[in-house]
KEKE-3310 file (N, C-alpha, C; in steps of 0.2 Angstrom, whole numbers, plus 5000, padded with zeros to 4 digits):
npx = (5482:5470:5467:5464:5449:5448:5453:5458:5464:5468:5471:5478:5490:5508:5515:5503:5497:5506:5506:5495:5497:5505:5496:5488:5495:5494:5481:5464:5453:5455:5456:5455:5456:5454:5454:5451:5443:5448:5460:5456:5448:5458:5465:5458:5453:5464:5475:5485:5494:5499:5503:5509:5516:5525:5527:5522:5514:5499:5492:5480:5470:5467:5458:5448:5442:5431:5421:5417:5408:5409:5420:5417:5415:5428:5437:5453:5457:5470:5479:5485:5488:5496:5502:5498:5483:5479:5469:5457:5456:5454:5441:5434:5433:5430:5415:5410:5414:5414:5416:5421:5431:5449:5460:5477:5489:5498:5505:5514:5523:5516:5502:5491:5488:5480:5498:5502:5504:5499:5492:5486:5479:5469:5464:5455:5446:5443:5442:5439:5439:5452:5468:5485:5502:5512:5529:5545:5559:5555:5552:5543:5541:5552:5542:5534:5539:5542:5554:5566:5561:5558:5548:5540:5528:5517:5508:5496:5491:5496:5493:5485:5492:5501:5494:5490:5505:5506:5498:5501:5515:5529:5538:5543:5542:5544:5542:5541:5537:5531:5525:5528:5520:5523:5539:5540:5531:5538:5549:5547:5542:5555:5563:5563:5566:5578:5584:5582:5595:5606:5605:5610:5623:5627:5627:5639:5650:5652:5655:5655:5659:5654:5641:5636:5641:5628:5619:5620:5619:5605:5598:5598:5592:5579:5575:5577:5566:5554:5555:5552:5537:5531:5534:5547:5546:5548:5559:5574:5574:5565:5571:5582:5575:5570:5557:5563:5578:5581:5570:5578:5590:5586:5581:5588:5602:5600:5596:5584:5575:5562:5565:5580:5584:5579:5586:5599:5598:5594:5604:5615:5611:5611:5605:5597:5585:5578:5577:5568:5556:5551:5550:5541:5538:5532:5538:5540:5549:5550:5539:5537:5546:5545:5534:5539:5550:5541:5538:5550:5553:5541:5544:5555:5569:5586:5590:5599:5602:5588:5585:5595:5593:5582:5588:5589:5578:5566)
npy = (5142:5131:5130:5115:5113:5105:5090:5074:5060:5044:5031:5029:5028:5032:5037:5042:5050:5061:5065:5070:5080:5089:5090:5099:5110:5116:5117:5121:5115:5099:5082:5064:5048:5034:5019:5015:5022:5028:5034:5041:5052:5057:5064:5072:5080:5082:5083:5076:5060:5050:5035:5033:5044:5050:5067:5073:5090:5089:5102:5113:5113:5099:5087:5071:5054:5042:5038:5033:5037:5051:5053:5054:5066:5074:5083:5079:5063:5054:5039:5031:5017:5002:4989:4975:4977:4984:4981:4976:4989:4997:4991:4995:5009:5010:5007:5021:5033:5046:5047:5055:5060:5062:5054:5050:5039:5031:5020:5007:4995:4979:4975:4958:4942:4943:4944:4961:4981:4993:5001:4994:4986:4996:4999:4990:4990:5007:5012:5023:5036:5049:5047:5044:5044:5046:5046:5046:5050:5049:5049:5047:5055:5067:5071:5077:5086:5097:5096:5097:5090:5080:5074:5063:5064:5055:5054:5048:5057:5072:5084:5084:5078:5090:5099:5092:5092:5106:5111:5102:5106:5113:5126:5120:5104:5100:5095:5086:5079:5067:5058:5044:5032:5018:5017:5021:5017:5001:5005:5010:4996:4987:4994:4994:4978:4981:4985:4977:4969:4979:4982:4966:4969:4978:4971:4963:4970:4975:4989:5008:5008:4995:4997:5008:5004:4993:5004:5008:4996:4989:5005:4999:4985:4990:4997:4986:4979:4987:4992:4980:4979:4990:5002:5018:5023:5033:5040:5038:5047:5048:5040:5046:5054:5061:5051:5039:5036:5044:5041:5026:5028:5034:5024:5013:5017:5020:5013:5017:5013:5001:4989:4991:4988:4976:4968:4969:4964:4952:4948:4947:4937:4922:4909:4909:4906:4903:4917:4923:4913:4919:4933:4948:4958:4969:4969:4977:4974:4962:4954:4956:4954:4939:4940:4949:4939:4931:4941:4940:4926:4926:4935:4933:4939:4945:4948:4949:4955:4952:4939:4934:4936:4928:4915:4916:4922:4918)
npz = (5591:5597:5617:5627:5637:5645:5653:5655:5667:5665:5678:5692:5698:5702:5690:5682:5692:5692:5676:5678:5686:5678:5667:5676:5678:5666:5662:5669:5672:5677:5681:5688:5685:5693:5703:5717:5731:5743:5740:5728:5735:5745:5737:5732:5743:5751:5741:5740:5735:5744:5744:5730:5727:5737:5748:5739:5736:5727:5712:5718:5707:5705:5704:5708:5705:5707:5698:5685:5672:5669:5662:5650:5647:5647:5636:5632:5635:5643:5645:5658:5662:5667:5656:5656:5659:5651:5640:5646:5653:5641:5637:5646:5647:5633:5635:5641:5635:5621:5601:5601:5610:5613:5613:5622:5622:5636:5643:5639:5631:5622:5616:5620:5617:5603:5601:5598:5593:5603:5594:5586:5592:5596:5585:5586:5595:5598:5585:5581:5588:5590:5591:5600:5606:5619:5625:5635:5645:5657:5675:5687:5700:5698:5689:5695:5705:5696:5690:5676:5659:5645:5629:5621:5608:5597:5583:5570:5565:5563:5565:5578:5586:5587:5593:5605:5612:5612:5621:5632:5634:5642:5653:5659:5654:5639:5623:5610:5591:5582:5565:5568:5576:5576:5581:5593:5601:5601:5604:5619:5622:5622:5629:5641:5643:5638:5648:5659:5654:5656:5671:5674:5669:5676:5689:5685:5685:5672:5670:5661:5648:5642:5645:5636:5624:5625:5624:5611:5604:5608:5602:5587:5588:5593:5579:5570:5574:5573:5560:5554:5559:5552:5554:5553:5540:5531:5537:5549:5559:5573:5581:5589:5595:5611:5617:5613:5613:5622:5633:5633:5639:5652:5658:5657:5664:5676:5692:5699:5689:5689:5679:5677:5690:5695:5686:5692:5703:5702:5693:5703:5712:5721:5717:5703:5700:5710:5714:5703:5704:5716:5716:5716:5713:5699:5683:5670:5660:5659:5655:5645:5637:5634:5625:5612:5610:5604:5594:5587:5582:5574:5563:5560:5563:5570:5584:5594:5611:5615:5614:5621:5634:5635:5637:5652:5658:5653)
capx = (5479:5466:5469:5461:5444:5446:5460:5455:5470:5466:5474:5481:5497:5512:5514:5495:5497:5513:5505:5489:5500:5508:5489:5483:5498:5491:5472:5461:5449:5460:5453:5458:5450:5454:5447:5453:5440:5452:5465:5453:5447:5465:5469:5453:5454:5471:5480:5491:5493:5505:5505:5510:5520:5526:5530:5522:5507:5496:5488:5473:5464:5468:5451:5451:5435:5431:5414:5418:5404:5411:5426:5414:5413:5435:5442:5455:5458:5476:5479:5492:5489:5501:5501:5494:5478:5477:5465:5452:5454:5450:5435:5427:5433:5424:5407:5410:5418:5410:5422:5424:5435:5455:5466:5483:5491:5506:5506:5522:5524:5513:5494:5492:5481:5486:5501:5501:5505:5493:5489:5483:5473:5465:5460:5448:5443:5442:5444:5434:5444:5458:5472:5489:5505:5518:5536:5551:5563:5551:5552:5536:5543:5554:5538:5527:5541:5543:5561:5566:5560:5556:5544:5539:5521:5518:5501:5495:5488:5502:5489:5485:5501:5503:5489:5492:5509:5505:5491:5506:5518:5528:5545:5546:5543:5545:5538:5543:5532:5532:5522:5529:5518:5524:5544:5538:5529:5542:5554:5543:5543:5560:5567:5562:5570:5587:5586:5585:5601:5609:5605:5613:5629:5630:5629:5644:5656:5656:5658:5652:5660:5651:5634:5634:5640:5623:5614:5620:5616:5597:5597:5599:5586:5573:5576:5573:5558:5551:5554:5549:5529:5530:5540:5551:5545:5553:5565:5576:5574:5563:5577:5586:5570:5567:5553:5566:5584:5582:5570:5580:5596:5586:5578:5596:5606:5596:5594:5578:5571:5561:5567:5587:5584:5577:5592:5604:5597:5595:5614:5619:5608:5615:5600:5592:5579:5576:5575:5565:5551:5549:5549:5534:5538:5529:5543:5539:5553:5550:5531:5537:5551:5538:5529:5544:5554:5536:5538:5556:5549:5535:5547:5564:5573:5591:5589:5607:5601:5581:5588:5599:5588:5577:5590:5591:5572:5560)
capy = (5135:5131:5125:5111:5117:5098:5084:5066:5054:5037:5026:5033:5025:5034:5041:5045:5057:5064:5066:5074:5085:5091:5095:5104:5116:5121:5116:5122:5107:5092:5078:5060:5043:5028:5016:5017:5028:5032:5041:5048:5055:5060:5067:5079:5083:5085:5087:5071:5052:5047:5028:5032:5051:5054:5070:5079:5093:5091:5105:5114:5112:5095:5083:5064:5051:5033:5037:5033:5039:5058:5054:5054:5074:5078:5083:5073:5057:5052:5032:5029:5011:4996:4984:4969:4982:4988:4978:4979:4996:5001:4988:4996:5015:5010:5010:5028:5038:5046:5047:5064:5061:5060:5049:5050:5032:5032:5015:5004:4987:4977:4971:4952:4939:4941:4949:4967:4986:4996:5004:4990:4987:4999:4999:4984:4993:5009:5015:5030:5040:5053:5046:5049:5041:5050:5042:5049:5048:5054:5047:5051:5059:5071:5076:5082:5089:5103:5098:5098:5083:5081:5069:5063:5063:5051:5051:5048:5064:5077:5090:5082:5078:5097:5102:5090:5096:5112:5110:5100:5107:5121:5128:5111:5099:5101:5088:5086:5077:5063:5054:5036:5030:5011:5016:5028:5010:4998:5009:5010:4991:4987:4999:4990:4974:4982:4989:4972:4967:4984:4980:4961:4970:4980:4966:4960:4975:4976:4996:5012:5008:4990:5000:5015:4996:4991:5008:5006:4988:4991:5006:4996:4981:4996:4999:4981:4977:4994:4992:4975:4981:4996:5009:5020:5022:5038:5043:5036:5053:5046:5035:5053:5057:5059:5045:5033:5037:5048:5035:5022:5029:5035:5018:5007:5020:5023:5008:5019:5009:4996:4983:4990:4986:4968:4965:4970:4960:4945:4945:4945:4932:4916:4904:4913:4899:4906:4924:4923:4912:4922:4940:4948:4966:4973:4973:4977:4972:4954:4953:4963:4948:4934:4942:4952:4932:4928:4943:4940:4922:4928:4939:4929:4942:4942:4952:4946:4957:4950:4932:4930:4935:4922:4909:4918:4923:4913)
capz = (5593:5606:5624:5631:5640:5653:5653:5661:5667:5668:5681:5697:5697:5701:5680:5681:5695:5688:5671:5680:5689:5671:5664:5681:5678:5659:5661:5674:5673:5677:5684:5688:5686:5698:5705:5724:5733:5745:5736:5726:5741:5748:5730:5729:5749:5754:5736:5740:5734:5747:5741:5726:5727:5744:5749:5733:5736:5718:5710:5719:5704:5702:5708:5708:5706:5704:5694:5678:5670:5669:5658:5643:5645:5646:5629:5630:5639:5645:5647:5662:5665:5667:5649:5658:5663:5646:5635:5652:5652:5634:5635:5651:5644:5628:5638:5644:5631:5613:5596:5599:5616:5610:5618:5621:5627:5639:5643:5636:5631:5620:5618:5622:5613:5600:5603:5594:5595:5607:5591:5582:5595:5599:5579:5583:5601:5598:5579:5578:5592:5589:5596:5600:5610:5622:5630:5638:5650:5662:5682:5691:5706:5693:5682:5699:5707:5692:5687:5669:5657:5640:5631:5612:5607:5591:5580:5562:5563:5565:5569:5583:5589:5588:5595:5609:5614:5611:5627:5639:5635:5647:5654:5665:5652:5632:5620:5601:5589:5576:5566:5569:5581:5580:5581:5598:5604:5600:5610:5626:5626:5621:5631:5648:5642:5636:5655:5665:5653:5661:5678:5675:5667:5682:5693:5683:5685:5666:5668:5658:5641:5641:5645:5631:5618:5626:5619:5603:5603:5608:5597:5582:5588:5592:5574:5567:5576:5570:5552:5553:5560:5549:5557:5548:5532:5530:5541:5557:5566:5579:5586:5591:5599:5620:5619:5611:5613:5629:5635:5634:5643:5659:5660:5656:5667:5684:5699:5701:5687:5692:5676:5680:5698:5693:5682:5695:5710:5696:5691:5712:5714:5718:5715:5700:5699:5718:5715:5697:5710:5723:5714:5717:5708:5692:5681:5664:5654:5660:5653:5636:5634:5632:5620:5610:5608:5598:5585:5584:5578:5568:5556:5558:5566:5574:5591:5599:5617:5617:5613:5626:5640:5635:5641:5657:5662:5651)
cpx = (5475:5469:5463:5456:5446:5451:5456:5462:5465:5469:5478:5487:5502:5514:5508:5496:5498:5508:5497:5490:5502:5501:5487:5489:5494:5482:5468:5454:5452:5455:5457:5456:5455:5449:5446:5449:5445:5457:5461:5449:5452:5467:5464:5452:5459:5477:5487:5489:5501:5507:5510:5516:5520:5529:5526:5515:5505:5494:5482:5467:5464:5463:5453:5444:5435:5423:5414:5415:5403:5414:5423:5416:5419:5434:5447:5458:5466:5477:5485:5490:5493:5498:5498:5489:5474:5469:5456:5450:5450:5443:5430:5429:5428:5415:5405:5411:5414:5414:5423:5430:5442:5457:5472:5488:5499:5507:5512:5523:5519:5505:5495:5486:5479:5492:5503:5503:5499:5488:5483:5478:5465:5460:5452:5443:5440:5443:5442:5438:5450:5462:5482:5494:5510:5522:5540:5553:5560:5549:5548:5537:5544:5549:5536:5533:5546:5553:5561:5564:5558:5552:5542:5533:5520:5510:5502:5495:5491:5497:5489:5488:5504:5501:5490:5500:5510:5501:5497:5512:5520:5536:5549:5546:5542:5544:5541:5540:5534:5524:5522:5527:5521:5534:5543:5534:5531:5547:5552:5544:5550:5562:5569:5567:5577:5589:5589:5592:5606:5610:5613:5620:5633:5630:5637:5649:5659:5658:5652:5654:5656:5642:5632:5634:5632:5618:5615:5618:5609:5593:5594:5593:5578:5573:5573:5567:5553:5552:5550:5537:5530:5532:5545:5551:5548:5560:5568:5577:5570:5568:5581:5580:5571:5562:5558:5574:5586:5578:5576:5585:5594:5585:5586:5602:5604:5594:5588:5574:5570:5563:5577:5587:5584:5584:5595:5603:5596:5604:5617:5617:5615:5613:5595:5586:5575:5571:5569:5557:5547:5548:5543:5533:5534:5535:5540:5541:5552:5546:5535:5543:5548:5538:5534:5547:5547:5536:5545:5555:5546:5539:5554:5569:5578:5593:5594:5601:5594:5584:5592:5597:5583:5579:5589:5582:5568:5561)
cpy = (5135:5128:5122:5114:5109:5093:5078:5062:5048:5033:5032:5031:5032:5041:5043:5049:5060:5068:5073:5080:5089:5095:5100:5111:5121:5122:5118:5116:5102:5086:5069:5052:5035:5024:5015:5023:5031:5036:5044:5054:5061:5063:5074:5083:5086:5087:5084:5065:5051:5040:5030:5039:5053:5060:5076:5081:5094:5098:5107:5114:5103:5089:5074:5062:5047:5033:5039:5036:5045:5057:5056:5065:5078:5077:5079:5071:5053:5046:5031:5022:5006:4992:4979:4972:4983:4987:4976:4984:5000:4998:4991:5004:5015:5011:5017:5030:5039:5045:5053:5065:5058:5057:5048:5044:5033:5025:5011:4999:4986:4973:4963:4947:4941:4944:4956:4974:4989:5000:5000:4986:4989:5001:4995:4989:4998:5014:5021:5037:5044:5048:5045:5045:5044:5044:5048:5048:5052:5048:5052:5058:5066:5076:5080:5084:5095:5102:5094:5090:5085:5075:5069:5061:5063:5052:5051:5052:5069:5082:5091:5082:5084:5099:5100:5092:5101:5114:5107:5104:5116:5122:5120:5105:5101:5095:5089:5079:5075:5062:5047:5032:5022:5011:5019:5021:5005:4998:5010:5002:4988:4989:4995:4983:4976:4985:4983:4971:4971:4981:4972:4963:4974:4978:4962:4963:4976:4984:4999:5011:5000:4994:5005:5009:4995:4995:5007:5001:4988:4997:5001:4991:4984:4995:4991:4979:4982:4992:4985:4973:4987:5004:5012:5020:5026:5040:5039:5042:5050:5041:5041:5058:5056:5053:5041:5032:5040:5042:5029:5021:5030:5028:5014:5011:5022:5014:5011:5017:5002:4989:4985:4984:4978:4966:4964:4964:4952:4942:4946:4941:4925:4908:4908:4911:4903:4913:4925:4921:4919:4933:4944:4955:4966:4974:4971:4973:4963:4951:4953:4956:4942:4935:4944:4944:4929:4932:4940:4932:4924:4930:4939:4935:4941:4949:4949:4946:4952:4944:4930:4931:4931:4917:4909:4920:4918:4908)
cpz = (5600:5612:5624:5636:5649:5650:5658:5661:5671:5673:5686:5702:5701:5697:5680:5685:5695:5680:5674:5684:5684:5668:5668:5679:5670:5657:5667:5677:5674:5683:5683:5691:5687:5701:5711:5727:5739:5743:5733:5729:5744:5744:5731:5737:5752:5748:5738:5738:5737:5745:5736:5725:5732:5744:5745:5736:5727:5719:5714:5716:5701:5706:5706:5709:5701:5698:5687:5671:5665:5662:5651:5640:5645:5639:5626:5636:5639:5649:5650:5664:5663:5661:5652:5658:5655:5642:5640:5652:5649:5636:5639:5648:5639:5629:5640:5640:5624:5609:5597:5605:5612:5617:5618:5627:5629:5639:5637:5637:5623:5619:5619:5617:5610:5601:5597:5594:5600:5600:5586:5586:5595:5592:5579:5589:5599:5591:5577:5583:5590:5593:5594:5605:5614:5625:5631:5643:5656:5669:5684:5693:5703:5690:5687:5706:5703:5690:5681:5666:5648:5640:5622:5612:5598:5589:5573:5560:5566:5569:5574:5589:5591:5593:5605:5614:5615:5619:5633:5639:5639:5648:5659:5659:5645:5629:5612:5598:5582:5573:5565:5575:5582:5580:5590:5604:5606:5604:5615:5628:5627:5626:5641:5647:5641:5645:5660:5661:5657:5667:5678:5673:5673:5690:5692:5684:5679:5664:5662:5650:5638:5641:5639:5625:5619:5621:5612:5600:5603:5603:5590:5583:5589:5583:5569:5567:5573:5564:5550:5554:5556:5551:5553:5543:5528:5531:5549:5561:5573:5584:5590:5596:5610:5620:5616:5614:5623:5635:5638:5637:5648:5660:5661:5662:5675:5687:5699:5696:5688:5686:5676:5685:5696:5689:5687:5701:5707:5696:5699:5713:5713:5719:5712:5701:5704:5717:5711:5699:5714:5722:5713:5713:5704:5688:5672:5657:5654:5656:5647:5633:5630:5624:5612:5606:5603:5589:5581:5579:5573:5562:5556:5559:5570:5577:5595:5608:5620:5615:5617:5632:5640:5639:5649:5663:5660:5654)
residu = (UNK:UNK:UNK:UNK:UNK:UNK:UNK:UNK:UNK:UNK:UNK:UNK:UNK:UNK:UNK:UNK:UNK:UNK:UNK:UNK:UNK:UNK:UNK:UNK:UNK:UNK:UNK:UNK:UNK:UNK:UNK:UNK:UNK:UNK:UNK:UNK:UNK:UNK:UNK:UNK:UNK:UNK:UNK:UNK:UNK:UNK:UNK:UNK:UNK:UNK:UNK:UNK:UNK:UNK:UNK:UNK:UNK:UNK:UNK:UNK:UNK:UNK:UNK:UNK:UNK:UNK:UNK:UNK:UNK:UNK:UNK:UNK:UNK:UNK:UNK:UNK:UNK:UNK:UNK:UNK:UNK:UNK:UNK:UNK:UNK:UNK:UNK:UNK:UNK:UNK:UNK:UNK:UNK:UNK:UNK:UNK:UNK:UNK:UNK:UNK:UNK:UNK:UNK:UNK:UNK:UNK:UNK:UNK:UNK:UNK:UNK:UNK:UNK:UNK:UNK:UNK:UNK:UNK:UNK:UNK:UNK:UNK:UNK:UNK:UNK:UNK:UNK:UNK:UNK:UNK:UNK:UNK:UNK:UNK:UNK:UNK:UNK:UNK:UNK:UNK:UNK:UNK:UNK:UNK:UNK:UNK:UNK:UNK:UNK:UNK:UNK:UNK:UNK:UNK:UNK:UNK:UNK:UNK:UNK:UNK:UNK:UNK:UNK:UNK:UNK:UNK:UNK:UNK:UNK:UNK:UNK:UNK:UNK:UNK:UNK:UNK:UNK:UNK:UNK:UNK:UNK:UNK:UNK:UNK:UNK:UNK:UNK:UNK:UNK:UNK:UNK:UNK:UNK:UNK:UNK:UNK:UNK:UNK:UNK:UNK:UNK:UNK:UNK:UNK:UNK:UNK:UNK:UNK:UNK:UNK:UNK:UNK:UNK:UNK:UNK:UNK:UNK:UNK:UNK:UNK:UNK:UNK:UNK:UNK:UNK:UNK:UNK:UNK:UNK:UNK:UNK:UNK:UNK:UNK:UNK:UNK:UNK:UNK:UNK:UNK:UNK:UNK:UNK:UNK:UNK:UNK:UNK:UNK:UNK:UNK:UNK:UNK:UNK:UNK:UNK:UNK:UNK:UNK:UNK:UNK:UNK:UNK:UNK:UNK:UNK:UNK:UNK:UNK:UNK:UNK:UNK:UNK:UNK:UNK:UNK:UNK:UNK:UNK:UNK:UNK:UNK:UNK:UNK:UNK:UNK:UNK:UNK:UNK:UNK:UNK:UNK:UNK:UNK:UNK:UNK:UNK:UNK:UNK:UNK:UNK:UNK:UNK:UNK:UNK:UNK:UNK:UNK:UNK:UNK:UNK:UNK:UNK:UNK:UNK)
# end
């Protein structure tokens, strides 16, 4: 199987760094597209993004640059931006890129307006494009400082899917490979909302046999939403995957995620009203609720956990 001749990361986040960290170890062209000329700078100069990864030296072969123009000529194109971000991004990507650039979307949650899968999206966006989806229990910090991880990468076209973990994959991170791209979607956003519930339960001192009930509990709601867009048509294997299952336990089980944290500092609050104002964070799971409570309408679903953070956030 070929290697990747160039890798492009999109967004220079945190996860964009990390993931750009991951390609420079197996590709020698790595490059990474922001929009920030200073870090870009800082990243291609000094081989740091302290905003965003303190402490970590990148890759010497790993460049950085805001002049979008380039991306057209990587292989493949790896989307790390925030779900709000998303539907922006494709549209100004769409101006720079051919059909011949694959893409493999990290981003987690769901498109807006109408609300949708990333995939069903990018069907009206960009439908000519190879493309491809990666999750797992993967903390930045973790990936771009070389300790162990795993990761699941979803497409229509297994080949792909192969070819693509075949290309990241290494002794630091291992990948396994479906092709249920809307169970591998579902579980990305899900997974942030079953985490603020965590947070709020470990506000409450419900303990560790209340939180594993949880995973079995979000399990299961993964799984309806999913069959209910078209997921699982063959198999519940992917729910035993690192992008679903393994996900969902680092995210529900670590203070170091940012939709835990927000549960947790929620349930100690003692003027929610207060707190839910004045929060100023990025938290995922919060967005992904919204939107989540409209499918659950759309297709009369009974989602206990996502139904009862409505009373509590919405």
């Amino acid at each position: 199987m070929n290697r990747f001749k160039s890798i492009a990361v999109y967004g220079g986040g945190s996860f964009g760094t990390s993931l750009a960290f991951i390609a420079a170890r197996v590709c020698k062209n790595v490059t990474l597209f922001l929009r920030d000329e200073e870090i870009a700078k800082e990243i291609t100069d000094k081989k740091t993004n302290t905003k965003y990864l303190e402490d970590i030296k990148l890759p010497s072969n790993l460049h950085a640059t805001t002049e979008l123009d380039k991306i057209k000529d990587f292989e493949l194109i790896i989307i790390a931006v925030p779900s709000y971000a998303f539907d922006d991004a494709i549209k100004l990507l769409k101006t720079h890129i051919s059909n011949d650039n694959i893409l493999l979307v990290t981003t987690k949650g769901f498109a807006r307006n109408p609300t949708e899968l990333f995939s069903d999206r990018l069907k009206t966006l960009l439908p000519n494009n190879p493309l491809a989806f990666l999750a797992g229990p993967n903390f930045a910090k973790e990936l771009a400082k070389n300790l162990p991880a795993s990761a699941s990468i979803a497409s229509l076209d297994v080949d792909l899917a192969n070819k693509i973990a075949y290309n990241l994959n290494s002794k630091f991170f291992t990948i396994s490979v479906s092709d249920d791209i809307v169970t591998l979607q579902v579980a990305g956003a899900l997974k942030n909302i079953f985490a603020i519930k965590s947070g709020i339960d470990m506000a409450k001192g419900q303990g560790k046999n209340a939180r594993a009930t949880l995973m079995v509990s979000a399990l299961k709601e993964i799984a309806m939403l999913s069959k209910a867009l078209g997921g699982m048509n063959s198999s519940s294997d992917i729910l035993l995957e690192a992008g679903v299952v393994g996900d969902l336990i680092l995210t529900c089980y670590s203070k170091e995620s940012r939709n835990t944290k927000f549960g947790y500092l929620l349930g100690i609050s003692k003027d929610k009203q207060k707190f839910l104002a004045e929060y100023k964070e990025l938290v995922e799971g919060r967005e992904a609720l919204k939107l989540v409570l409209e499918l659950i309408e759309k297709y009369d679903l009974n989602m206990p956990i996502v139904s009862s953070l409505s009373n509590i956030i919405v």
